[in-house]
MARZADO-382251 format. One record per residue (C-alpha): x, y, z; residue number from 1. Coordinates in Angstrom, 1 decimal, padded with zeros to 4 digits, m for minus. Each point is the difference from the previous one (the first is absolute). Layout:
// residues N
+--------+--------+--------+-----+
!   east !  north !     up ! seq !
+--------+--------+--------+-----+
!      X !      Y !      Z ! NUM !
...
+--------+--------+--------+-----+
// end
This chain:
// residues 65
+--------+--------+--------+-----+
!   east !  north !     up ! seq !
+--------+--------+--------+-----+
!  124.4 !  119.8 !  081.5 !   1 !
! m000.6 ! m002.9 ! m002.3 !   2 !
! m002.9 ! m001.6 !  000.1 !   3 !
!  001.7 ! m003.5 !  000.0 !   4 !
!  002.0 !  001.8 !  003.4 !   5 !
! m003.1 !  001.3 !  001.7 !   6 !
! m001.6 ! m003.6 ! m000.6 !   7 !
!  003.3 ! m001.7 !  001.8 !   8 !
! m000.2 !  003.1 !  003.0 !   9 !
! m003.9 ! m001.1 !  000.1 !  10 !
!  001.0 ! m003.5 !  000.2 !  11 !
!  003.0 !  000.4 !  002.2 !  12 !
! m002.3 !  001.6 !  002.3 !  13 !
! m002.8 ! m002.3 ! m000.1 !  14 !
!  002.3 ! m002.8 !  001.1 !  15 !
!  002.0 !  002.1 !  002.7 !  16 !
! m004.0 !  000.7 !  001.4 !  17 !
! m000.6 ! m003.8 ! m000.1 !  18 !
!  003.3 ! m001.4 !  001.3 !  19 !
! m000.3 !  001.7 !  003.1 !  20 !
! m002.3 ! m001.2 !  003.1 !  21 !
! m003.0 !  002.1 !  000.7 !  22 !
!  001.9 !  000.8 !  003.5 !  23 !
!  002.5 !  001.4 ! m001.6 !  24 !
! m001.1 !  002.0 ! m002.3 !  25 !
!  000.1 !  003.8 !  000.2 !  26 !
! m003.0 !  001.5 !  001.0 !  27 !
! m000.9 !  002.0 ! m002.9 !  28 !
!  000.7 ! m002.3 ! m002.6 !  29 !
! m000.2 !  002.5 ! m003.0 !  30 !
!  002.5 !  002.6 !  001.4 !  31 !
!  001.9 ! m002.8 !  000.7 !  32 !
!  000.3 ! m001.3 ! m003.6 !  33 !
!  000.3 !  003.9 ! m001.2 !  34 !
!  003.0 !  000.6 !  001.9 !  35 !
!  002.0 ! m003.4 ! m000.1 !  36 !
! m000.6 ! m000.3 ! m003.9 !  37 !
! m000.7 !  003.3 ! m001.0 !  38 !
! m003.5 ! m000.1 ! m001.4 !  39 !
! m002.6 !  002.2 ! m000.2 !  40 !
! m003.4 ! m000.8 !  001.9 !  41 !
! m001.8 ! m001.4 ! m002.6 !  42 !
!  002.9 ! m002.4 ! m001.2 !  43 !
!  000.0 ! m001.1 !  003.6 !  44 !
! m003.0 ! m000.3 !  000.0 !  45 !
!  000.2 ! m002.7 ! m003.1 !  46 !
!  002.6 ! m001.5 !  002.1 !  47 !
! m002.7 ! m001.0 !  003.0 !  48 !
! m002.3 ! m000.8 ! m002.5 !  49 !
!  002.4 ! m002.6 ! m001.4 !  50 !
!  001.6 ! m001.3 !  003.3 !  51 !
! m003.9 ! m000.5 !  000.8 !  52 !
! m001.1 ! m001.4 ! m003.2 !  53 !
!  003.2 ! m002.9 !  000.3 !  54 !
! m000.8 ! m001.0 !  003.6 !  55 !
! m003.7 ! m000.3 ! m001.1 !  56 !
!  001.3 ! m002.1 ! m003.1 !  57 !
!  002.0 ! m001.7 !  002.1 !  58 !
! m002.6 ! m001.6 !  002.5 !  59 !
! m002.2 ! m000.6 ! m002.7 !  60 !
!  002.8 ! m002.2 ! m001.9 !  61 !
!  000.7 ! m001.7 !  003.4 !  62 !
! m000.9 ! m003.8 ! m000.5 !  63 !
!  001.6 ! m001.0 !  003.4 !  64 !
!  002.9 ! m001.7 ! m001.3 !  65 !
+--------+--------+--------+-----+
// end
């Protein structure tokens, strides 16, 4: 795999992870993102990482406009 493809997987992943409500996501989020984009558990765990690092990015950009 390319890097350039396991960086889009990673990212793919990460936004799958943050697009879904926390009530509807699966249980163990890591097999989860192994098995529905075929990474291995470290590049899922990346993925989390991301998704996590975004939403915290997120709130802290929010200016309430």
């Amino acid at each position: 795999m390319t890097p350039e493809r396991e960086l889009a997987l990673l990212l793919d992943a990460a936004n799958w992870l943050r697009s879904a409500p926390p009530q509807l996501r699966p249980g163990s989020t890591i097999s989860a993102l192994c098995e529905r984009f075929g990474l291995s558990h470290e590049q899922a765990m990346f993925a989390r990482r991301y998704a996590d690092d975004f939403e915290s990015k997120e709130a802290a950009n929010d200016n309430g406009a």
